[in-house]
C-alpha positions in Angstrom: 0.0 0.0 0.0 1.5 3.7 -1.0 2.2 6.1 1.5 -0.3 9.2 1.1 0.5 12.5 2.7 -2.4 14.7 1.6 -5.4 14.0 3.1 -8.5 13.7 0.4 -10.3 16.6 2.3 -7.2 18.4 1.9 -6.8 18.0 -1.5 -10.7 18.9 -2.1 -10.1 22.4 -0.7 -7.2 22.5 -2.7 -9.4 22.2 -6.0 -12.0 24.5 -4.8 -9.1 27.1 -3.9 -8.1 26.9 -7.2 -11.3 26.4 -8.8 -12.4 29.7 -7.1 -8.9 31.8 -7.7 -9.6 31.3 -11.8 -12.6 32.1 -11.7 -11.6 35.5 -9.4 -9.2 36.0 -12.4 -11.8 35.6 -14.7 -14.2 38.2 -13.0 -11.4 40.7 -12.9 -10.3 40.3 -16.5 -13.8 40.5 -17.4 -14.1 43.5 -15.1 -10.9 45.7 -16.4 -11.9 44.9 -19.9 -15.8 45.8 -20.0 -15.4 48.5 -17.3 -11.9 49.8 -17.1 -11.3 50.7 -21.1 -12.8 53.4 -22.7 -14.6 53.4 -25.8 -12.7 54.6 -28.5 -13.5 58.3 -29.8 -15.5 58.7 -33.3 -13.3 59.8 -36.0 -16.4 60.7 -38.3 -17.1 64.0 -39.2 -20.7 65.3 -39.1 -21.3 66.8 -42.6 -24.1 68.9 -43.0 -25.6 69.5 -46.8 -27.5 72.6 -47.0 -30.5 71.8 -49.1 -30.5 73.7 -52.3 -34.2 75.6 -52.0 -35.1 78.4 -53.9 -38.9 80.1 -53.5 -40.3 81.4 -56.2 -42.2 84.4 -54.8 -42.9 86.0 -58.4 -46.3 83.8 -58.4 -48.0 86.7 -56.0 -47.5 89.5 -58.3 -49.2 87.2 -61.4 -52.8 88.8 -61.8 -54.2 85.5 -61.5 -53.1 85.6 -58.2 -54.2 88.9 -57.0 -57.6 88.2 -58.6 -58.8 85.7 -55.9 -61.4 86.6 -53.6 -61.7 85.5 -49.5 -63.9 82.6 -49.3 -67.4 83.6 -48.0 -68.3 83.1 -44.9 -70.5 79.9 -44.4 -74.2 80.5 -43.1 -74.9 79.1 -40.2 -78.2 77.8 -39.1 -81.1 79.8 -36.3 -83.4 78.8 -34.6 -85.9 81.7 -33.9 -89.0 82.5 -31.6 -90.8 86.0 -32.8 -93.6 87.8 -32.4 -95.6 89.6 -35.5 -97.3 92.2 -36.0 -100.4 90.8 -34.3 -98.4 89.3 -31.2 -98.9 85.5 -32.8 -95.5 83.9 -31.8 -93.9 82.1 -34.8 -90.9 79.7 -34.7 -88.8 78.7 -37.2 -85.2 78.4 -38.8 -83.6 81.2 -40.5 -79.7 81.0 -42.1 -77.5 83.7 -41.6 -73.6 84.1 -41.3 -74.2 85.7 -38.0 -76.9 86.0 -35.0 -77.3 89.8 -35.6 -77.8 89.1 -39.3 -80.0 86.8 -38.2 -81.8 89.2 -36.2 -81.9 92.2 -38.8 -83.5 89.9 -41.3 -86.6 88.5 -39.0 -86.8 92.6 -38.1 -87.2 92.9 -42.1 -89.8 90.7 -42.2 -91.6 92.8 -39.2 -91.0 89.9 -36.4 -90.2 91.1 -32.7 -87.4 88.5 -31.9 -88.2 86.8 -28.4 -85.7 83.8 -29.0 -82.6 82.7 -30.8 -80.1 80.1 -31.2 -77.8 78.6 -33.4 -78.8 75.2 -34.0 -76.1 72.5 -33.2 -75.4 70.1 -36.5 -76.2 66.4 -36.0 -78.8 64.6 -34.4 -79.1 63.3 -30.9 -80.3 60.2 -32.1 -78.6 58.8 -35.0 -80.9 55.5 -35.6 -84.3 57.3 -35.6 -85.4 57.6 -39.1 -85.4 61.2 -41.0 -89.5 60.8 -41.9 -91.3 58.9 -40.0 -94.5 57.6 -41.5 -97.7 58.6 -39.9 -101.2 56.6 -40.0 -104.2 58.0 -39.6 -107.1 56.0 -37.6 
């Protein structure tokens, strides 16, 4: 039988002390060369091309240009409440670009205005039908 002088326990911790001292090493290689170095500087040069743009302003002194006309204004629609002549109250819907136009035009037609106001687009109930039919009995 051979003669042994290291003890298997001791030679276990010796391959764990070694086992753990690379991979130490490894961690601090890893470690100086992801941490430690610096990236290294851009050499590119940022080049910037100015965009070759010229505006052609000549098109506002054309005649065709300078014979436009603003767009009109769009008529928007009243609701109204008036009085006539012989203090019967009438309701109905008048168009005008504004609420004093409005108003000027029922005065035209002799009407005392009681009531007026723009009438919101849309419907508050889309899925009724526009004309309902009616049945007599």
């Amino acid at each position: 039988m051979a003669i042994v002088f290291i003890s298997p326990k001791e030679r276990q911790r010796t391959f764990f002390v070694a086992i753990t001292i690379i991979f130490l090493l490894l961690l601090a290689s890893l470690f100086l060369g992801v941490f430690i170095v610096e990236p290294k500087p851009n050499k590119s040069l940022i080049v910037f091309n100015r965009p070759k743009v010229d505006i052609n302003t000549s098109v506002f002194d054309t005649p065709q240009f300078k014979s436009l006309q603003p767009m009109p204004k769009m008529d928007i629609q009243y609701a109204y409440e008036a009085t006539n002549r012989f203090r019967r109250t009438e309701t109905g819907f008048i168009t005008a670009t504004s609420k004093e136009e409005a108003t000027n035009v029922l005065k035209e037609r002799g009407l005392t205005v009681v009531d007026i106001k723009e009438v919101q687009p849309g419907r508050d109930n889309p899925f009724v039908p526009y004309y309902k039919s009616t049945t007599t009995k």
